[in-house]
C-alpha positions in Angstrom: -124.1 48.9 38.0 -121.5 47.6 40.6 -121.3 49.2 44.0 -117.9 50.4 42.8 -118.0 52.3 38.9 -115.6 54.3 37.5 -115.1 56.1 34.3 -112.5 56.8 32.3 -111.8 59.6 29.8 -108.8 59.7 27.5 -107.5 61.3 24.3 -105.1 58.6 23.8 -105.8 54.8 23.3 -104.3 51.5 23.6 -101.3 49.9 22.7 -99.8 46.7 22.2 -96.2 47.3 21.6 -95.1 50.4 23.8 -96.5 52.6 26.7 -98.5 49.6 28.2 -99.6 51.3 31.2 -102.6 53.0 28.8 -104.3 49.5 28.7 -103.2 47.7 31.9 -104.4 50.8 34.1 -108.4 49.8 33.2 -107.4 46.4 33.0 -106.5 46.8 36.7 -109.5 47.8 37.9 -111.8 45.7 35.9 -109.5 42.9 37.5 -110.2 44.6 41.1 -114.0 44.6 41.0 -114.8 48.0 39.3 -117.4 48.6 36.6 -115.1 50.4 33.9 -116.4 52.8 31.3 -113.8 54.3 29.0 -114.5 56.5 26.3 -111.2 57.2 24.7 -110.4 59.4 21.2 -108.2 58.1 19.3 -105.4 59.5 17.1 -104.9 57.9 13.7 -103.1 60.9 12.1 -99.7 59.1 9.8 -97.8 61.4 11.9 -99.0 60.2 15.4 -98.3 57.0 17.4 -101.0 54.7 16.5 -101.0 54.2 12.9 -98.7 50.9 13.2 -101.0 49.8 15.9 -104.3 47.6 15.4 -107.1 48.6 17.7 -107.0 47.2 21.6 -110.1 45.9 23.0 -110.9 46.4 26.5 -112.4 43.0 27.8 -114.5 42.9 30.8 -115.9 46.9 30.2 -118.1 49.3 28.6 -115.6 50.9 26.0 -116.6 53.7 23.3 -114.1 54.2 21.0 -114.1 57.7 18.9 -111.4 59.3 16.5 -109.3 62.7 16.7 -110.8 65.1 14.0 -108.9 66.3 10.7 -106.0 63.5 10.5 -105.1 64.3 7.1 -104.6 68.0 7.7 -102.9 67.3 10.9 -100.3 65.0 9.0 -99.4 68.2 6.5 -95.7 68.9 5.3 -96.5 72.3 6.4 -95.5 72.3 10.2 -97.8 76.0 10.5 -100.9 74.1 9.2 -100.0 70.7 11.5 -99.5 72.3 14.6 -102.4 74.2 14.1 -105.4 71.9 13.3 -103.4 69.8 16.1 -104.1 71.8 18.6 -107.6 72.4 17.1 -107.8 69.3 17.6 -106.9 68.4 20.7 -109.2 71.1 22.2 -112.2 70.1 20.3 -111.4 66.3 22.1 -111.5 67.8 25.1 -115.1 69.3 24.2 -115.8 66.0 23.2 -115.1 63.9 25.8 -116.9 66.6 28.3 -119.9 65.9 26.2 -120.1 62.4 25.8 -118.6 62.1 29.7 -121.3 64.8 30.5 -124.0 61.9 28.8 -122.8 59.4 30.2 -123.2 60.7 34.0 -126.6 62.1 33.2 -127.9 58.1 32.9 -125.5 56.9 35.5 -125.5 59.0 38.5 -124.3 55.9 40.7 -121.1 56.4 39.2 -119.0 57.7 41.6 -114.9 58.3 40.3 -114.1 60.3 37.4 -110.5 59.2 36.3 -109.2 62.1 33.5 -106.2 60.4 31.5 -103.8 62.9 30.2 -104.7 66.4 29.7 -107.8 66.2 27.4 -109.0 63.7 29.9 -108.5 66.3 32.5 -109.4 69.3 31.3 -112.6 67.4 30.1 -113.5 65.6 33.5 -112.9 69.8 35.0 -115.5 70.7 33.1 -117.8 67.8 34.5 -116.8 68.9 38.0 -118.8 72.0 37.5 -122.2 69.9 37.0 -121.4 66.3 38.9 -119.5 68.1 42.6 -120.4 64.6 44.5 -117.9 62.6 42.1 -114.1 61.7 42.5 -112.0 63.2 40.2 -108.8 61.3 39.1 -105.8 63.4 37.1 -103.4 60.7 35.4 -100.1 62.1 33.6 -97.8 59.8 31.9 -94.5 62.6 32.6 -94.4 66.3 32.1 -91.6 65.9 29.0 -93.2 68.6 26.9 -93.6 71.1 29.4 -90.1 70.3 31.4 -88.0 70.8 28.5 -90.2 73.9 27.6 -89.2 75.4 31.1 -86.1 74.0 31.0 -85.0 76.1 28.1 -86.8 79.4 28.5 -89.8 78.6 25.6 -91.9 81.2 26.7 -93.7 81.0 23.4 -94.0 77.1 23.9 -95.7 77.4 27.0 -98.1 79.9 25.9 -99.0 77.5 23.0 -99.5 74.6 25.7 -101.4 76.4 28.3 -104.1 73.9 28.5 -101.3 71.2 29.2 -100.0 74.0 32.2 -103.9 73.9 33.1 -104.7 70.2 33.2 -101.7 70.2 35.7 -102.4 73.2 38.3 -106.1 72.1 38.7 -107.3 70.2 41.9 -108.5 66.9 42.3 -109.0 64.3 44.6 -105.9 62.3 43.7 -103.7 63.0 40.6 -101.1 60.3 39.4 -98.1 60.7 37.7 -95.3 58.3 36.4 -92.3 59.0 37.8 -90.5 58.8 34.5 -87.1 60.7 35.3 -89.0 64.2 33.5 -89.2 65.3 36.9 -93.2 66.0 37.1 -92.9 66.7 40.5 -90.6 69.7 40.4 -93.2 70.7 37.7 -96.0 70.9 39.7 -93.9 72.7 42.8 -93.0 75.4 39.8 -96.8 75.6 38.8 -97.8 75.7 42.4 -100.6 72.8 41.3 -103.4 72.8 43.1 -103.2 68.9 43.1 -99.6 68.9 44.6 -101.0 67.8 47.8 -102.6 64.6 46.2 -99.9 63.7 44.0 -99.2 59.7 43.2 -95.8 60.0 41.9 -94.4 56.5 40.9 -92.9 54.8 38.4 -94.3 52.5 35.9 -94.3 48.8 36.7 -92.3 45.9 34.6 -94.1 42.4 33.5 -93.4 39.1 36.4 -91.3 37.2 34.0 -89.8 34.1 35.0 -86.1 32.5 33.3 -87.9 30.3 31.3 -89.8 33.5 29.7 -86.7 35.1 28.3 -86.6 32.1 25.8 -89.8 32.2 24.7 -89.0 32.6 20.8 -85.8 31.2 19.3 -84.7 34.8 18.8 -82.4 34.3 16.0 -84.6 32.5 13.4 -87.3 34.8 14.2 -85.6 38.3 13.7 -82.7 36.6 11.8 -80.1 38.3 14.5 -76.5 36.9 13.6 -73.7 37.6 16.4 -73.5 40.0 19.0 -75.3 43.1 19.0 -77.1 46.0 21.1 -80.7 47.3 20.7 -82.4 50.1 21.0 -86.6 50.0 22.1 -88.6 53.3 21.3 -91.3 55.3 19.4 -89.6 56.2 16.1 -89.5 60.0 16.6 -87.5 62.9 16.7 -87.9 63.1 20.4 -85.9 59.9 20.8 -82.5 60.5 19.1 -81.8 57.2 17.2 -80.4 59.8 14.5 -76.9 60.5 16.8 -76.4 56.7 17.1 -76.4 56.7 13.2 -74.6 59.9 12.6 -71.7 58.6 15.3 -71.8 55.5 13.9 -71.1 56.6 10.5 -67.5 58.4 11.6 -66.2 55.8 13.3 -67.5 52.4 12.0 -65.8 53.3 8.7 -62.6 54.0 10.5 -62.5 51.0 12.4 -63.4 47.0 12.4 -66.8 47.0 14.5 -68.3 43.1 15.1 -71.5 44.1 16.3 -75.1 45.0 14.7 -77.4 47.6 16.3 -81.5 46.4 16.0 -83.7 48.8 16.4 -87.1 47.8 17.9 -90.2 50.6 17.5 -92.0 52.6 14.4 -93.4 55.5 14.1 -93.3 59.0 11.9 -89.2 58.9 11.8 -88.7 55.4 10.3 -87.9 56.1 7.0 -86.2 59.2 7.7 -84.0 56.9 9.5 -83.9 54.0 7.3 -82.9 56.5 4.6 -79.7 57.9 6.1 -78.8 54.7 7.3 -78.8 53.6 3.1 -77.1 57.2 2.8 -74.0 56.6 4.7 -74.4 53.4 3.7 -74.0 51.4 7.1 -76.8 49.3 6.5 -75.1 46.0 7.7 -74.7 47.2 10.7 -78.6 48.9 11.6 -81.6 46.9 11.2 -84.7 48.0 12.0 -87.8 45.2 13.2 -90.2 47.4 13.5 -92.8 47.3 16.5 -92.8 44.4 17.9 -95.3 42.6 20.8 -93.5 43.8 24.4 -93.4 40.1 25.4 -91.3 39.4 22.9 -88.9 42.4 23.5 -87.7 41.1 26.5 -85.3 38.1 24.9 -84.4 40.7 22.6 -82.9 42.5 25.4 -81.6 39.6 27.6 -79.7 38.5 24.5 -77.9 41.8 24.0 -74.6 43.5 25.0 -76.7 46.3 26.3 -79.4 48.6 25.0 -78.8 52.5 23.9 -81.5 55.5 24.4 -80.7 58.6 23.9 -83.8 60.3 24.8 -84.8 63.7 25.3 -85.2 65.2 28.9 -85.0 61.5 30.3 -84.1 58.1 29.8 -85.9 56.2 32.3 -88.6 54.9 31.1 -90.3 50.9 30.3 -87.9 50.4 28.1 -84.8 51.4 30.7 -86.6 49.4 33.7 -87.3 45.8 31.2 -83.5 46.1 30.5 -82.5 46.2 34.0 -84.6 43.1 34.5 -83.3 41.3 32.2 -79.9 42.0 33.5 -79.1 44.3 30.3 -77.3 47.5 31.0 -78.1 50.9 29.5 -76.0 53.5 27.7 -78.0 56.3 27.9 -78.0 60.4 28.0 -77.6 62.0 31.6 -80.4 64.1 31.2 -83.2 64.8 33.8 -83.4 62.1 37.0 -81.1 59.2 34.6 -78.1 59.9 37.1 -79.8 58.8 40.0 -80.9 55.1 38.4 -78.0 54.7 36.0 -74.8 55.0 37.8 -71.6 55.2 35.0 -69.4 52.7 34.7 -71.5 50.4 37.5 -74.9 49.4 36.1 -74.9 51.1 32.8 -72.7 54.1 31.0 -73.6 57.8 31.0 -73.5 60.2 27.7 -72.9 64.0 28.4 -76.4 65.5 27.1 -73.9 68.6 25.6 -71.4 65.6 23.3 -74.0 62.9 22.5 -71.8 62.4 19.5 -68.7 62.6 20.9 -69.2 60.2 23.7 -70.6 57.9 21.7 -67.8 57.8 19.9 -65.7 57.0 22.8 -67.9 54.2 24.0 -67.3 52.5 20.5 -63.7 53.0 20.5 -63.9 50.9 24.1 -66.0 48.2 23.0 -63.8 47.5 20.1 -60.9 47.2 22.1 -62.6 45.3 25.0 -62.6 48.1 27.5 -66.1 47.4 28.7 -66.8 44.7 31.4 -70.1 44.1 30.2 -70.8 41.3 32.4 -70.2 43.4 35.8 -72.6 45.8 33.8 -75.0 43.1 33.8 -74.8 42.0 36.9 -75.4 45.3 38.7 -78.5 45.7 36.2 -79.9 42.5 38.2 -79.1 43.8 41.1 -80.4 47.3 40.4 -83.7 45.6 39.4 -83.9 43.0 42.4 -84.4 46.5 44.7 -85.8 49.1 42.7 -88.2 47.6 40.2 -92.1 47.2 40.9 -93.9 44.4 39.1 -97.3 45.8 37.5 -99.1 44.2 39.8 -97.3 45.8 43.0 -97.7 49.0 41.0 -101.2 49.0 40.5 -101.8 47.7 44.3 -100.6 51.2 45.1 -102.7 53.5 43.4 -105.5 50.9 44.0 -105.2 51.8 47.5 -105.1 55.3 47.0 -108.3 55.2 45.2 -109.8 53.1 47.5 -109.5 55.8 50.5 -111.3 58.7 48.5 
């Protein structure tokens, strides 16, 4: 075993075409000398985020792969019966990964970081800390979204029912990282008083180096058959992400008015059909079409080659997606909601929807690209500026926390 090993535990795996930082996080340190062992569960439930997504491997380390229990019950019409061999579970993951991490440390005692990957990794490598004390234990949190909006609007009940996410979070450990993804995790952990507050890595995700000459990497036209002008949209196809008010705006005032552009929307996931549908009910289907999930290098012509891309996101809208646009010089008309304001700035690098008139505003902003009332090319060209100053490249990203490690 190399002089530095580390060993991760997660209850969510790999993915190709959204949240990269999953996969490029080992990847990081494999690529920085460390011996990486991941065991990871993974969620293959038709109602989760991985069912449109072929299995990653992990080059370079020792990787065990598992599966979540009771998909098919967990995917029930019946949300009392979902939600409750969900959380079933998710705790018994949590047991897992304690078991198989608890293994694991038992044959290889020279490992010396424990690295907990959302809260089953956690709460699993917490349990660990109670047999293995002369370890280093690593909390990672991809956002607090869940439990912000929870707080945010008095779910009591909510919280109750995630009190092992509220635990995961006030623990201590030697260093706990958190992406800095506009849910405001920070102010979380201040209201939780959590006990890793003091070791908190709060940054933001990182964007891929491209270069010009990458942003014509596919003749994007041919490939997605794309005629025109048109604006995108680049999430996870759930209910969590809106794209339902685009269509519902859309369908008062596109029949109203002559609209020359097409909205592509990039992502799958539980909602697609659901959306697909009321997009054939209102029938507006020349003007949405939906490409499914697509591989993230190829998202970024996409991007460079639209008027601008909408999200309309609960809690926050700064995520990947929101930090690729600006890089590619594409502005962002997205809901004000949690720390947006402070990186999208209305009417300079992007446009701002009220979170309380999503509808309403949106049907303003049609009404003022139809009559040419956007300068979408100063838009841009703040977005480029905005990125030149505020945007860390993966590898600058990972230097960071790679740093931080390095002095436990």
């Amino acid at each position: 075993m190399k002089e530095k090993s580390i060993l991760f535990l997660s209850g969510i795996d790999f993915k190709d075409k959204s949240i990269q930082v999953v996969h490029k996080t080992p990847e990081a340190y494999i690529r920085n000398g460390y011996d990486v062992n991941y065991i990871v569960y993974r969620d293959n439930s038709k109602k989760g985020n991985y069912f449109y997504e072929s299995e990653k491997k992990l080059e370079g380390a020792n990787l065990q792969r598992f599966y979540w229990p009771f998909p098919k019950l967990r995917a029930v019409n019946n949300r009392f019966i979902a939600l409750l061999f969900t959380k079933l579970s998710s705790l018994l993951v949590v047991y897992f990964l304690f078991i198989k991490g608890f293994i694991f440390l038992l044959k290889n005692r020279d490992c010396k970081i424990i690295y907990g990957y959302e809260m089953q990794g956690v709460l699993a490598s917490n349990l660990l800390k109670i047999f293995f004390k002369n370890k280093k234990y690593i909390s990672r949190f991809q956002g607090v979204y869940y439990i912000k909006e929870h707080f945010l609007h008095k779910r009591y009940l909510n919280l109750l029912f995630n009190l092992d996410t509220l635990l995961a979070l006030w623990l201590p450990s030697d260093l706990m990282v958190m992406t800095n993804d506009g849910t405001q995790g920070d102010q979380i952990l201040d209201k939780i008083k959590s006990l890793s507050r003091k070791n908190l890595l709060f940054i933001s995700n990182g964007v891929n180096n491209i270069q010009k000459s990458d942003l014509s990497l596919i003749d994007v036209k041919s490939e997605f058959c794309i005629e025109g002008e048109y604006f995108i949209l680049v999430s996870r196809l759930t209910s969590i992400k809106r794209v339902h008010f685009l269509i519902e705006a859309f369908n008062i005032y596109g029949k109203k008015f002559q609209f020359n552009y097409k909205f592509y929307v990039v992502g799958d996931g539980p909602d697609l059909n659901y959306l697909k549908n009321l997009v054939l009910k209102y029938k507006i289907e020349d003007f949405f079409c939906f490409l499914g999930a697509i591989d993230n290098i190829k998202v970024y012509p996409l991007l460079k080659n639209s008027k601008a891309i909408f999200s309309l996101y609960e809690s926050s809208n700064i995520g990947n997606p929101f930090f690729e646009a600006m890089q590619c010089g594409t502005p962002m008309v997205a809901v004000n909601n949690g720390d947006t304001g402070l990186y999208i700035k209305d009417g300079v690098n992007g446009l701002l929807i009220n979170e309380d008139r999503i509808v309403e505003d949106l049907l303003i902003i049609f009404d003022k690209i139809i009559n040419n009332k956007i300068d979408f090319n100063k838009l841009s060209s703040n977005a480029l500026d905005f990125s030149k100053n505020n945007i860390l490249t993966w590898k600058e990203r990972f230097d960071i926390e790679l740093e931080r490690v390095g002095s436990l």
